[in-house]
Backbone as CSV, one residue per row, in Angstrom:
resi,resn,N_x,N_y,N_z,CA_x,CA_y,CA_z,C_x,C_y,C_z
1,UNK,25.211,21.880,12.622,24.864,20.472,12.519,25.809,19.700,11.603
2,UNK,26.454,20.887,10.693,27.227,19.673,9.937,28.735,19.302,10.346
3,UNK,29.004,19.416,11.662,30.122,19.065,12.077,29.905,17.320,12.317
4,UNK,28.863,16.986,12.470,28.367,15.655,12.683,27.659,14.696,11.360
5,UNK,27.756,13.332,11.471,27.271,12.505,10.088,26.036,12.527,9.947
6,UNK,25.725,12.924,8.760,23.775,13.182,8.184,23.089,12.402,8.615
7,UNK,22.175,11.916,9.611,21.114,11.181,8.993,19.413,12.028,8.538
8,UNK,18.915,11.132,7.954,18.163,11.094,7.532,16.335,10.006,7.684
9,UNK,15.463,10.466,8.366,14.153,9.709,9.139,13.445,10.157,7.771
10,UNK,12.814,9.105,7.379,11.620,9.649,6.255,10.645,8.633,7.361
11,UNK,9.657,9.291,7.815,8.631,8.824,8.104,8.696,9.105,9.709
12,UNK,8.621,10.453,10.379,8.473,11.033,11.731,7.778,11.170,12.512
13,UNK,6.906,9.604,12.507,5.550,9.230,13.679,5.982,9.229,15.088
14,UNK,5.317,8.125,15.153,5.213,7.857,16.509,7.065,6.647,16.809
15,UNK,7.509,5.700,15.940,8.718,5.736,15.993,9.896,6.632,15.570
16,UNK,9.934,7.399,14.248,10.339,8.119,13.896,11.330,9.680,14.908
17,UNK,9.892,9.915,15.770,10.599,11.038,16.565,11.437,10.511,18.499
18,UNK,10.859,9.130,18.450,11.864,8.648,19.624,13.069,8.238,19.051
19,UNK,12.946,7.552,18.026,14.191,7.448,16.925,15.011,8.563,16.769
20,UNK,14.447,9.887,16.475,15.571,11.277,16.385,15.982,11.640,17.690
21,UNK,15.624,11.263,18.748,16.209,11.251,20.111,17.079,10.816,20.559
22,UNK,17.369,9.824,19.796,18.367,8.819,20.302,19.750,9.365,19.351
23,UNK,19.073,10.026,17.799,20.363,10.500,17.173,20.929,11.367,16.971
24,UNK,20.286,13.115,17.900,20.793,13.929,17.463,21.745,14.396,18.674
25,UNK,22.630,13.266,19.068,23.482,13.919,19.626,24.933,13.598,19.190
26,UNK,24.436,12.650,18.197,26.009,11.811,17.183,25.659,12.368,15.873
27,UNK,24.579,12.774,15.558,24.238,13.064,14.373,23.368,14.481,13.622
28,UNK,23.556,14.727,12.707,23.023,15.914,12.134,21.606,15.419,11.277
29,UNK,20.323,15.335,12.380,19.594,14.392,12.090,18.303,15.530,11.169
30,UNK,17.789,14.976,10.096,16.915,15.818,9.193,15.584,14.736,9.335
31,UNK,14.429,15.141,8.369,13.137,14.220,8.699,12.727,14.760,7.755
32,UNK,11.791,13.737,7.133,10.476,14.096,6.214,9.155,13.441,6.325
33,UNK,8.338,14.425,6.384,7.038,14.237,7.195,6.315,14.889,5.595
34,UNK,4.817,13.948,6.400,3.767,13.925,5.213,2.912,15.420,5.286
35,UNK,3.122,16.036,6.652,2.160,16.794,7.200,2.633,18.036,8.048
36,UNK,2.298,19.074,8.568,2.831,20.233,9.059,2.215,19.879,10.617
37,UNK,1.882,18.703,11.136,1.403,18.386,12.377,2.932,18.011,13.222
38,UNK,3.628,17.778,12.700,4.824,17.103,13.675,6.199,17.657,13.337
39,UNK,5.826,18.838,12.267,7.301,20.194,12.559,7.644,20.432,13.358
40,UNK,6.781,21.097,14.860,7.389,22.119,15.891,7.857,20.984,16.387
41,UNK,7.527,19.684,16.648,7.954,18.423,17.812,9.052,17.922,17.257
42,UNK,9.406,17.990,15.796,10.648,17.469,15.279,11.744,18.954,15.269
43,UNK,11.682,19.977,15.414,12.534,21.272,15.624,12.945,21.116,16.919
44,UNK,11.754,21.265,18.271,12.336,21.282,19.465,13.131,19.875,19.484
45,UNK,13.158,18.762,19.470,13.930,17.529,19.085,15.592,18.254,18.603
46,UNK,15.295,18.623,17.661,16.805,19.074,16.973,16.901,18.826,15.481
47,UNK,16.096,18.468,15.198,15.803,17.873,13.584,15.382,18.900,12.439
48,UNK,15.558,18.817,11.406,15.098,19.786,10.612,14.373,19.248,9.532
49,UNK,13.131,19.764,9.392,12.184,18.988,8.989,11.627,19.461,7.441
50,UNK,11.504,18.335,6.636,10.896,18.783,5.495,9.596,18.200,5.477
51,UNK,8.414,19.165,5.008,7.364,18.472,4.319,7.357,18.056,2.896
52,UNK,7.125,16.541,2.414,7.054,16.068,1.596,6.205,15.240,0.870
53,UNK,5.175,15.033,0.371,4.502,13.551,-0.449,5.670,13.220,-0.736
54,UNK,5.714,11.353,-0.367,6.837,11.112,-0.945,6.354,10.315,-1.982
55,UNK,4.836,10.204,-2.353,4.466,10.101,-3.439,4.750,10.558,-5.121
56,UNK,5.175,12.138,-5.056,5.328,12.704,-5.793,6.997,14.004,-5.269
57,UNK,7.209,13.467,-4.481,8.532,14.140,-4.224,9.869,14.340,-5.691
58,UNK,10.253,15.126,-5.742,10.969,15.336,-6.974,12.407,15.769,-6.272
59,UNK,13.537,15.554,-7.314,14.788,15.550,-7.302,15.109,17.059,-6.378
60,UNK,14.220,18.483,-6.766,14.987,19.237,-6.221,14.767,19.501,-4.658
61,UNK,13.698,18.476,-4.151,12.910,18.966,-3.005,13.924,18.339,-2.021
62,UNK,14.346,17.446,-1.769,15.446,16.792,-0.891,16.944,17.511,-0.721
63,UNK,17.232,18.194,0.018,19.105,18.813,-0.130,19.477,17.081,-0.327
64,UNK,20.681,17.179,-1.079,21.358,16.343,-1.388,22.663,16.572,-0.170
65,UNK,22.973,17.255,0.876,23.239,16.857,1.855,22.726,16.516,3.243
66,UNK,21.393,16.339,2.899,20.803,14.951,3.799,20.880,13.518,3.572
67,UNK,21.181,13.609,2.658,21.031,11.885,2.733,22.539,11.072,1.656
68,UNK,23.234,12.249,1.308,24.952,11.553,0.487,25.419,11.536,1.296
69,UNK,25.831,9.779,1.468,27.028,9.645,2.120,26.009,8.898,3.937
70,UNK,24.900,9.352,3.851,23.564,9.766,5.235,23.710,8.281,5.379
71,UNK,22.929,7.944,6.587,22.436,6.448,6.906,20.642,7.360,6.748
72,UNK,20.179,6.471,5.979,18.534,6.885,5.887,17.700,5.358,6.366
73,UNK,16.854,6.340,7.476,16.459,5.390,8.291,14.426,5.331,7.358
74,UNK,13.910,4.732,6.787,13.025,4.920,5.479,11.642,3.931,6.780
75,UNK,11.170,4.662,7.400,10.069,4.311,7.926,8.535,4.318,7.863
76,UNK,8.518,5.036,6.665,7.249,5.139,5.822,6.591,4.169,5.607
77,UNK,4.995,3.803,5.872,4.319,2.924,5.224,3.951,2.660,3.904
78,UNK,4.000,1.663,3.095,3.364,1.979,1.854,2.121,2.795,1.622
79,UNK,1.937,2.711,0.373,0.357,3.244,0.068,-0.816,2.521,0.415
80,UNK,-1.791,2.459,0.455,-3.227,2.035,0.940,-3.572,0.987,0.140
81,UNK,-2.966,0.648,-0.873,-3.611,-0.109,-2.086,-2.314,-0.659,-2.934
82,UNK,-2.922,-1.917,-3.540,-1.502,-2.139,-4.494,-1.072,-3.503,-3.822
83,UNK,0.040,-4.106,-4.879,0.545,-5.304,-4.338,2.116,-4.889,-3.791
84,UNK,2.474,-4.168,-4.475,3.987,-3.398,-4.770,4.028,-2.181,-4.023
85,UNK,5.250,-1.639,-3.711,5.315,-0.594,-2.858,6.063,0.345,-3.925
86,UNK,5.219,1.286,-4.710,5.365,2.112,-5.519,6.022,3.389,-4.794
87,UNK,5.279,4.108,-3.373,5.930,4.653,-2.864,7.429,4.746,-2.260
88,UNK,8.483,3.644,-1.815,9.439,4.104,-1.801,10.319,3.367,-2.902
89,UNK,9.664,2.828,-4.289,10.314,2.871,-5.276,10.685,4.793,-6.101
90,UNK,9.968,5.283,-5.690,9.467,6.429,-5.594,10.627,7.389,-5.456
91,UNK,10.783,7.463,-3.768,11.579,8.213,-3.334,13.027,7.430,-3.733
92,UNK,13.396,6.459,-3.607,14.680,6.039,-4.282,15.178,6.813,-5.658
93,UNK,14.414,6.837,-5.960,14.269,7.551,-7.744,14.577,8.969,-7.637
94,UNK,14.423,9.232,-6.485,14.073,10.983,-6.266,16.080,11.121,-5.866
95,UNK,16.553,10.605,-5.286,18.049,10.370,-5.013,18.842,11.119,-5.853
96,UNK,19.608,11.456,-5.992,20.600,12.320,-7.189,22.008,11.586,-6.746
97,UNK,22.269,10.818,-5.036,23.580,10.124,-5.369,23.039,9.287,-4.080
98,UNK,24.013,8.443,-3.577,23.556,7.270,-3.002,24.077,7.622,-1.241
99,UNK,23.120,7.270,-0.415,23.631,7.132,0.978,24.583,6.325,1.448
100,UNK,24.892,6.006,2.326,25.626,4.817,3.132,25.134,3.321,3.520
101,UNK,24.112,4.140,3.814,23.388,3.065,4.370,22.193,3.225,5.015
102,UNK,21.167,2.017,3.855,19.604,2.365,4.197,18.833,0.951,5.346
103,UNK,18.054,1.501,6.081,17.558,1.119,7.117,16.125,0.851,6.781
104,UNK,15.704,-0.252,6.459,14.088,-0.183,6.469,12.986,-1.258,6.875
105,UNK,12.323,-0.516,7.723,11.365,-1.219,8.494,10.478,-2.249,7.721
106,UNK,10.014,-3.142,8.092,9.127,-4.467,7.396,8.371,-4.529,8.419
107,UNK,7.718,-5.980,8.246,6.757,-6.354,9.188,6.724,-8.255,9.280
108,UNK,6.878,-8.602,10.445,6.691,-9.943,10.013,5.790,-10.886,9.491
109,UNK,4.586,-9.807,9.066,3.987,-10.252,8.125,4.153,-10.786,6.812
110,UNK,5.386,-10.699,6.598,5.916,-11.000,5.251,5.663,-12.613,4.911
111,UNK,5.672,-13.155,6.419,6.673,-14.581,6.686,4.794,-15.197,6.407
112,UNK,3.324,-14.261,6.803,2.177,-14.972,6.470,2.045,-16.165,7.554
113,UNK,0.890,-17.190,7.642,0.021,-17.599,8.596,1.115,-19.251,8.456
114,UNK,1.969,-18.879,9.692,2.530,-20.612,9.868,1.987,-21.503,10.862
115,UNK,0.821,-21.677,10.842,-0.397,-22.172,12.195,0.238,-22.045,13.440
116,UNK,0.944,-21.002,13.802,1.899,-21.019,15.476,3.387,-21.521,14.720
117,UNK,3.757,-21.779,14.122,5.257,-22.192,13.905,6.381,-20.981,13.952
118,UNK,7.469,-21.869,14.050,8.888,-20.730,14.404,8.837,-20.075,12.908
119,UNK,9.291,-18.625,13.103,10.074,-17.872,11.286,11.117,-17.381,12.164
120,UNK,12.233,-17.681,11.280,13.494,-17.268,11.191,13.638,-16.045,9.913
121,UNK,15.154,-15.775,10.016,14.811,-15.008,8.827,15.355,-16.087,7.437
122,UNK,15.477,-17.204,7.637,15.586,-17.907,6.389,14.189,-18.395,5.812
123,UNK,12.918,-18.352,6.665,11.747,-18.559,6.118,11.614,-17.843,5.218
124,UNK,10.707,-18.703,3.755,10.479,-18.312,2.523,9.288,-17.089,3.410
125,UNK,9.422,-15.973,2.425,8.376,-15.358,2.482,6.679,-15.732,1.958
126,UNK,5.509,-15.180,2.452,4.320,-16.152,1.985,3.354,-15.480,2.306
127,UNK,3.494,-13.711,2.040,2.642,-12.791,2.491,0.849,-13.289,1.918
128,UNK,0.524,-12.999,2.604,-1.264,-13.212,2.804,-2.429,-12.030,2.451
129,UNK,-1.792,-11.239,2.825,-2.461,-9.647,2.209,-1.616,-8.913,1.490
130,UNK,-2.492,-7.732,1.121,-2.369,-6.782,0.120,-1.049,-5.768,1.161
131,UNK,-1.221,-5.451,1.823,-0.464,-5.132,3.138,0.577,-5.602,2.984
132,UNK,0.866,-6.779,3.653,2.120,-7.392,3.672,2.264,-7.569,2.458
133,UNK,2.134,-7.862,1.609,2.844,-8.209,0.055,3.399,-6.863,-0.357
134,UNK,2.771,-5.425,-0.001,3.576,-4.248,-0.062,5.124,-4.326,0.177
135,UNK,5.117,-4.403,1.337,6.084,-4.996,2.540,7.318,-5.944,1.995
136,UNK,6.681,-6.631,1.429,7.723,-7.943,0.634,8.507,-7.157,-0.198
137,UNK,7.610,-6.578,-1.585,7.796,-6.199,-2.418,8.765,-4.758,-2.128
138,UNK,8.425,-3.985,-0.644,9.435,-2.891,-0.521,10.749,-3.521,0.023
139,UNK,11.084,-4.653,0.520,12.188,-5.448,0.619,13.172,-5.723,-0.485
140,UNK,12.447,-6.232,-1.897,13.060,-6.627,-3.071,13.629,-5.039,-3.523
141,UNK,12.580,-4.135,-3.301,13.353,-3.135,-3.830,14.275,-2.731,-3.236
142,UNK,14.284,-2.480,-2.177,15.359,-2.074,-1.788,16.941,-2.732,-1.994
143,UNK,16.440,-4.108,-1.686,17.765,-5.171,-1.981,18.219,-5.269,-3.704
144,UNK,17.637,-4.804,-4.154,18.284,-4.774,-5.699,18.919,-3.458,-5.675
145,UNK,18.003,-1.896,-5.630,18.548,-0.747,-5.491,19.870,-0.665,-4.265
146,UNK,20.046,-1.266,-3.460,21.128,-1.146,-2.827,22.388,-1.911,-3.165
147,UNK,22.391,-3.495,-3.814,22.959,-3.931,-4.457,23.886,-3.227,-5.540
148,UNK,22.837,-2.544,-6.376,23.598,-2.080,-7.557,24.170,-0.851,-7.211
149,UNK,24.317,-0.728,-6.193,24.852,1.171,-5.871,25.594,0.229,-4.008
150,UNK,26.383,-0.688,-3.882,27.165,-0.917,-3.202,26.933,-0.704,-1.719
151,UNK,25.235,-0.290,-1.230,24.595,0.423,-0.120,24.569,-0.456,0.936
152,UNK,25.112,-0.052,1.993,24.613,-1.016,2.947,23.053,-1.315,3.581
153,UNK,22.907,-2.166,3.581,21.080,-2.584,4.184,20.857,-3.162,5.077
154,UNK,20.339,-2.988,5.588,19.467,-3.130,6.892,18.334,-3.540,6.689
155,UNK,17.473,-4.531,6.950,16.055,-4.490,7.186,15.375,-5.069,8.277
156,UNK,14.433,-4.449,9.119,14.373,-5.176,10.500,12.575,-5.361,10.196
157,UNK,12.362,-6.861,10.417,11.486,-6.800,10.027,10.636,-7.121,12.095
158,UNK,9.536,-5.983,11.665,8.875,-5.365,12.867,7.550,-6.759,13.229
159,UNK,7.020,-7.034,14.479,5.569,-7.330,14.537,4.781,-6.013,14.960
160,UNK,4.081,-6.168,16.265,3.325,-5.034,16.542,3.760,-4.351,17.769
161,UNK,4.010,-3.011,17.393,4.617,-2.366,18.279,3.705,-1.532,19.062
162,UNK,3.977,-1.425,20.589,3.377,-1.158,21.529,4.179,-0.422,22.522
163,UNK,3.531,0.879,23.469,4.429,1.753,24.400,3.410,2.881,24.652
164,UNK,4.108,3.609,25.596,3.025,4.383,25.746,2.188,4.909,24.796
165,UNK,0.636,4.969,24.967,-0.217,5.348,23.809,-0.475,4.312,23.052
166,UNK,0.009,3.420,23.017,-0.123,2.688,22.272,-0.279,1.304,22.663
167,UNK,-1.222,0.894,23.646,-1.875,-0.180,24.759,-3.196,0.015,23.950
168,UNK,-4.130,-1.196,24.162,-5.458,-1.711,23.631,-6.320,-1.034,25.208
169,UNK,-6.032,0.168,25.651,-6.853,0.035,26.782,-8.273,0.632,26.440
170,UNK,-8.530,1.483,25.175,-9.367,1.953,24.785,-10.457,0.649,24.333
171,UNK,-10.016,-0.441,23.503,-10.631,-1.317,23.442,-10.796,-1.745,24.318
172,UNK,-10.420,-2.037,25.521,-10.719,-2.903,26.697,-11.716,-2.088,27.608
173,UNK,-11.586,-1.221,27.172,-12.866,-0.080,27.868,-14.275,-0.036,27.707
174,UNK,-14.175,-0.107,25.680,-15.130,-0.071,25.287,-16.133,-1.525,25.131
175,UNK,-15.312,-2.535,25.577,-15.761,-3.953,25.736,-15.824,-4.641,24.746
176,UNK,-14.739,-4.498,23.502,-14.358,-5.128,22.400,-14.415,-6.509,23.225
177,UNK,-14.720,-7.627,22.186,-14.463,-9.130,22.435,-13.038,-9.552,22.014
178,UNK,-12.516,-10.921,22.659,-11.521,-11.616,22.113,-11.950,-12.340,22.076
179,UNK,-11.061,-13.231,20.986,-11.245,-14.425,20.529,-11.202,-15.612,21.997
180,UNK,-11.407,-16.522,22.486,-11.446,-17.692,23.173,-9.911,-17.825,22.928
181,UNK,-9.392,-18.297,24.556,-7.963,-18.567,24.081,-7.653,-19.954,23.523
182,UNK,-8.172,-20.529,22.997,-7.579,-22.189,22.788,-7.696,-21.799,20.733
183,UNK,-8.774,-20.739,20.275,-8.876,-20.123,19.398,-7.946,-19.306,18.891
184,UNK,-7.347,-18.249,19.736,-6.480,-16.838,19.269,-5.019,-17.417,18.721
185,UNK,-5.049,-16.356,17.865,-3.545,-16.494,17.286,-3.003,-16.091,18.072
186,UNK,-1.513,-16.420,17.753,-0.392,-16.275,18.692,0.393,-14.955,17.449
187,UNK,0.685,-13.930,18.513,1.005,-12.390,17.784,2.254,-12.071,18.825
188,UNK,3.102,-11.601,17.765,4.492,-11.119,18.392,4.385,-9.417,18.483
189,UNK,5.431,-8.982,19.666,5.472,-8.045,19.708,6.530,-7.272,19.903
190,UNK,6.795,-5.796,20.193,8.190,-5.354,20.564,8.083,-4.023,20.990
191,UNK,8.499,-3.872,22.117,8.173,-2.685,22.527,8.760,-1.329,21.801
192,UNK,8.403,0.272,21.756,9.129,1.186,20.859,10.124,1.423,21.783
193,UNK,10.442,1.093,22.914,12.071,1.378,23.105,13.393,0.714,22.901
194,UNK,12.732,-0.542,22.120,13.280,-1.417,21.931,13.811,-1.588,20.442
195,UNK,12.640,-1.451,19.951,12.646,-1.372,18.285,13.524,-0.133,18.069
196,UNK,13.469,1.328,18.662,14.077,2.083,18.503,15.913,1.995,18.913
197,UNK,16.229,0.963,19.793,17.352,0.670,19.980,18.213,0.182,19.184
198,UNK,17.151,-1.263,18.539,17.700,-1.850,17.179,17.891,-1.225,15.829
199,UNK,17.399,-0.113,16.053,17.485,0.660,14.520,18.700,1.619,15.148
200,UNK,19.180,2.136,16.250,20.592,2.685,16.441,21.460,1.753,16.561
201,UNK,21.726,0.695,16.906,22.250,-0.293,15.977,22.762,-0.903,15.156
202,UNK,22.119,-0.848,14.565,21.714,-1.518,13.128,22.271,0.064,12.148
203,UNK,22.563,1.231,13.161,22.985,2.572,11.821,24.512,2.062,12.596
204,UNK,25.333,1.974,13.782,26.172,2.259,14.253,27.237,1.270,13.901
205,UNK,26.737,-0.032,14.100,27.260,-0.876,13.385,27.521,-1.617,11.927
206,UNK,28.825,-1.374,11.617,29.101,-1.769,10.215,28.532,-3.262,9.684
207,UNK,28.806,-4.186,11.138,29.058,-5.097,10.285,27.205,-5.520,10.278
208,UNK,26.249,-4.615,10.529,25.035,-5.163,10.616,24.422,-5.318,8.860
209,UNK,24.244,-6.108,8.320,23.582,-6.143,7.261,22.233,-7.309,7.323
210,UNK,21.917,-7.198,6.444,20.329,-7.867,5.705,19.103,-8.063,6.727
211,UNK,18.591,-8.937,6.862,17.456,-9.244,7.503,17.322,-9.434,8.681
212,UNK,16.781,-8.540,10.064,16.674,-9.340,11.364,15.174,-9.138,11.567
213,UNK,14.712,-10.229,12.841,13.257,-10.342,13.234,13.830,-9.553,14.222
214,UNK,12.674,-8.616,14.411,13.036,-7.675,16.124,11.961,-8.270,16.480
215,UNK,11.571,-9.074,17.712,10.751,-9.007,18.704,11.197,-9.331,20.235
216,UNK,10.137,-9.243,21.073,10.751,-8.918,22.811,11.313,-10.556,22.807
217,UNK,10.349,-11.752,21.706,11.018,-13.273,22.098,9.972,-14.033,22.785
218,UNK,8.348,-13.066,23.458,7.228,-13.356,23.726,5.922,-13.292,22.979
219,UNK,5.915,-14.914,22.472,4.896,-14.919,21.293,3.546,-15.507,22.145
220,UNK,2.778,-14.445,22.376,1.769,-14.370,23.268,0.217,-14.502,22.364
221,UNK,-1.039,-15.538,23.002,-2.018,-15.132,21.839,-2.599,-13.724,21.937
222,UNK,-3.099,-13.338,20.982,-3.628,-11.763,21.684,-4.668,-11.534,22.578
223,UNK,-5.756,-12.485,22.849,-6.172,-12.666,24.467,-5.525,-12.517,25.322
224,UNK,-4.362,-13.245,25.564,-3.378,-13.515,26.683,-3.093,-12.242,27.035
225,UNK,-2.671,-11.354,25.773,-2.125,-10.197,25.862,-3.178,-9.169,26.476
226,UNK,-4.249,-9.039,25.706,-5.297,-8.015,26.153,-5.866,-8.479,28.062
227,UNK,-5.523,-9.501,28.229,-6.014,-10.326,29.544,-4.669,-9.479,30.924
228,UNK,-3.803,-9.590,30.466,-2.384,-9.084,30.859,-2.503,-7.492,30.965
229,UNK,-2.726,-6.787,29.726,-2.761,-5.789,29.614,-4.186,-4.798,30.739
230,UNK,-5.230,-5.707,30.534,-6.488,-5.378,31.394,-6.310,-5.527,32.922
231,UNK,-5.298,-6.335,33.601,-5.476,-6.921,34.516,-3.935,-5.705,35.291
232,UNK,-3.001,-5.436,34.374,-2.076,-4.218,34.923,-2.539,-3.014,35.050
233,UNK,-3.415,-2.931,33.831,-4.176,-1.447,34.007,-5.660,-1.452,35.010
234,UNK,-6.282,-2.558,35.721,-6.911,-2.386,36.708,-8.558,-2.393,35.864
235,UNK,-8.551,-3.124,34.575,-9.740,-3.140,33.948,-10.036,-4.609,33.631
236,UNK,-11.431,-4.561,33.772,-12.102,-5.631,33.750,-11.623,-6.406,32.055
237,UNK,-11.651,-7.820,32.550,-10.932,-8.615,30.775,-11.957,-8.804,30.317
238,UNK,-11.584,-8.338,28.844,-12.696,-8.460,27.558,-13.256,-9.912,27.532
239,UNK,-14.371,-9.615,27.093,-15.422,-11.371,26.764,-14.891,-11.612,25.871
240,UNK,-15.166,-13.144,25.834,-14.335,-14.260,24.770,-15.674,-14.162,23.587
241,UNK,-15.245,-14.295,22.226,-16.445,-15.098,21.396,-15.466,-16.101,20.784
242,UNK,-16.552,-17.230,19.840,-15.411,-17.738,19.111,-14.571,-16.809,18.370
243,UNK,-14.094,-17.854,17.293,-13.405,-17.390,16.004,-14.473,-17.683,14.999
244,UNK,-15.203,-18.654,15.196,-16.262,-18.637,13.765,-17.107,-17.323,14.428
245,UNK,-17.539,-16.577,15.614,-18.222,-15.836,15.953,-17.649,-14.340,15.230
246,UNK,-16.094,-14.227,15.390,-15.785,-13.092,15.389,-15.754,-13.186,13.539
247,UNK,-15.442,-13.977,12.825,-15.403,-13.717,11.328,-17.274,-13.519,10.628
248,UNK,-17.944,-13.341,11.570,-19.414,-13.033,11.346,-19.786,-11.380,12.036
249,UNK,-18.305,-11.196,13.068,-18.806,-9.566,13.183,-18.222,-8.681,13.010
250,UNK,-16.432,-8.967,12.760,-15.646,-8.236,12.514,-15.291,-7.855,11.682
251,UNK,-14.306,-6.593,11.198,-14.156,-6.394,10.160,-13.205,-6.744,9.228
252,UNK,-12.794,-6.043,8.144,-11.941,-7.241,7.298,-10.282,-6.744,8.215
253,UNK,-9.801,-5.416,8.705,-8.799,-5.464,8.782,-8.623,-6.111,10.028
254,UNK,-9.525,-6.421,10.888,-8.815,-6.883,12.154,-8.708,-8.827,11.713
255,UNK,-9.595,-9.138,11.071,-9.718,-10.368,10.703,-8.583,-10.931,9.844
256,UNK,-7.640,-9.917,9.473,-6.283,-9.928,8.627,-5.185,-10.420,9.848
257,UNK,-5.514,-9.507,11.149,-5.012,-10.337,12.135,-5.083,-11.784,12.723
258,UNK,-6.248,-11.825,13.072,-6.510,-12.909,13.454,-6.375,-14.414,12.239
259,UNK,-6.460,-14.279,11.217,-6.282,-15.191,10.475,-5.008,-15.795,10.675
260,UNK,-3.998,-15.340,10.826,-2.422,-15.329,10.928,-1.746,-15.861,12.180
261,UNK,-1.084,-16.826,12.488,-0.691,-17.102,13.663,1.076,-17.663,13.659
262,UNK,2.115,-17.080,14.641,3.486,-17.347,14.009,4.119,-16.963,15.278
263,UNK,5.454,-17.617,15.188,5.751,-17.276,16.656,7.430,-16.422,15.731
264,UNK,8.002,-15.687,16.255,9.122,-14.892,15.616,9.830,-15.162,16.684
265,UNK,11.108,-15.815,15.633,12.597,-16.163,16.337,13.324,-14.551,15.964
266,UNK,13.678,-14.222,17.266,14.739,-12.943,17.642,16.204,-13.476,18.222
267,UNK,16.667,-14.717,17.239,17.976,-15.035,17.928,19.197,-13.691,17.351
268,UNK,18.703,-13.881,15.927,19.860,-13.191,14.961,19.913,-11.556,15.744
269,UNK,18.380,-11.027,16.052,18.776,-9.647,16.681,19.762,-9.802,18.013
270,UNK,19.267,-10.877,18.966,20.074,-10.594,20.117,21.499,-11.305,20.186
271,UNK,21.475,-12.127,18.930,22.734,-12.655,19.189,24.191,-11.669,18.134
272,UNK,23.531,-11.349,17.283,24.368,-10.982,16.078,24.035,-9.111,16.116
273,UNK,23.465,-8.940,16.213,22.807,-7.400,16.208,23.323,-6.868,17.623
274,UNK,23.130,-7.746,18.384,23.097,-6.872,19.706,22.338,-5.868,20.399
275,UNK,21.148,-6.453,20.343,20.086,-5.783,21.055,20.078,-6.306,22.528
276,UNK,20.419,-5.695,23.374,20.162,-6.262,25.235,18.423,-5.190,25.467
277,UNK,18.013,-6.426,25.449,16.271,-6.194,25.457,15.670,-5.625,26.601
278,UNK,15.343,-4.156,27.025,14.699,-3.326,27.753,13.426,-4.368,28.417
279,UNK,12.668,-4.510,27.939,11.590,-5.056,28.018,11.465,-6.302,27.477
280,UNK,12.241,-7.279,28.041,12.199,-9.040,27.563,10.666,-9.338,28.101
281,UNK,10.435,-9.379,29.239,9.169,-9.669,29.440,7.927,-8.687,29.973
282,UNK,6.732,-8.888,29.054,5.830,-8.368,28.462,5.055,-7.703,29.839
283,UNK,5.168,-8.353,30.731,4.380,-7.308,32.306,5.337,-6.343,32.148
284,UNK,6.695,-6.225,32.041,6.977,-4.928,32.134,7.239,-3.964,31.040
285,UNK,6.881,-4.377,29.756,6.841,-3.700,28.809,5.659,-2.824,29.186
286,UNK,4.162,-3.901,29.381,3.254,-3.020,29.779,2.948,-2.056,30.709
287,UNK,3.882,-2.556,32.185,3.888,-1.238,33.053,4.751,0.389,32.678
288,UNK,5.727,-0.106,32.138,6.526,1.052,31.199,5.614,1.939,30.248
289,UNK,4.793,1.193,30.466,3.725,1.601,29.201,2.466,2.532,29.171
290,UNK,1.920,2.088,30.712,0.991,2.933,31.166,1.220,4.161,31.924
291,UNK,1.684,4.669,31.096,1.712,6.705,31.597,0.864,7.384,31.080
């Protein structure tokens, strides 16, 4: 493997291991996982996998030829709690010398509730939860820690990603409600073959630096979407309630959604990044989707 350039996946989910697909044939690709559930699937892949908390990960647990000199692609969620993202202040710390160039996922949650309005990536940030303010706060770190150590950065900031397995058809089964469409926020999205494109990318190209919005460019309300999604997969569309209805039955994290409404400009990815978008429009993201 080491005839080829290191990289390095901290965080080997459900993007993480379509992500090592795409790199272990340019690259000598390694992973660190929270859990001994997604070893054998990251080995047959080609990857070599460490288990780690990267909570408490220490200097000797990482080879220092995974990630000197590596593009580290840092896909980990924060911790559960907190305003600050302690966890990959964390693993930065754990480093003994510096990569090439770090890659790290956000959320456009950062950008918070612009009643339906455009975010670019020059919008002030104006996170709304505990969640997204993680998110913010793992941005600053990174952009200072890479600053002072000359690193190249990347940050692609994500909405909600969707692909196989990962369709609302279970909710649409079980006869979850939506909001009324004249009610629902408007929620961006991006499919994982897509998002996974922009992050090979975004390692391959030099001149890619700082902030891009990845989305498909279809800022849909999430009715629309679940209505779309029900109607490809051959299932009956969820009942409407209000929005004063649903903040009387729902719970707090889905209501974190719905509070929020924003439409995400993807010029800078497709114009400057160079993403040619698999799935521009959302019927066929979703038929791609249902396997």
């Amino acid at each position: 493997m080491m005839d080829r350039p290191p990289a390095l996946i901290v965080g080997c989910g459900y993007v993480g291991q379509r992500l090592a697909r795409g790199l272990v044939k340019d690259f000598a690709v390694y992973g660190i996982v929270r859990s001994t559930a997604n070893v054998s699937n990251l080995r047959a892949l080609g990857v070599a996998p460490l288990v780690a908390d990267l909570d408490t990960v220490t200097l000797q647990d990482i080879p220092s030829s995974w990630y000197v000199g590596s593009t580290i692609f840092y896909l980990a969620p924060p911790a559960a709690s907190g305003q600050s993202d302690a966890r990959i202040h964390h693993f930065l710390n754990a480093l003994t010398d510096q990569p090439a160039t770090l890659i790290y996922i956000s959320t456009t949650g950062v950008y918070g509730d612009l009643q339906g309005g455009v975010a670019t990536e020059s919008t002030p940030v104006n996170p709304r939860t505990d969640r997204a303010r993680r998110r913010a706060s793992a941005e600053e770190i990174t952009r200072v820690w890479c600053h002072e150590r000359s690193v190249r950065r990347v940050v692609l900031r994500v909405p909600a990603i969707y692909g196989p397995g990962r369709l609302p058809l279970d909710r649409i089964r079980n006869g979850e409600p939506a909001i009324i469409e004249n009610e629902s926020p408007i929620i961006n999205r991006i499919h994982v073959d897509d998002l996974v494109d922009a992050l090979l990318i975004a390692a391959r190209e030099e001149s890619a630096r700082g902030v891009y919005n990845v989305s498909d460019g279809n800022a849909l309300t999430m009715t629309a979407y679940l209505n779309r999604v029900a109607l490809l997969a051959n299932l009956s569309p969820p009942s409407q309630i209000t929005l004063e209805h649903a903040h009387l039955t729902l719970g707090a994290g889905m209501l974190s959604y719905l509070d929020e409404s924003r439409r995400i400009d993807n010029s800078r990815m497709i114009n400057e990044l160079g993403v040619k978008l698999r799935y521009g429009k959302v019927d066929e993201g979703i038929r791609a989707s249902l396997v």
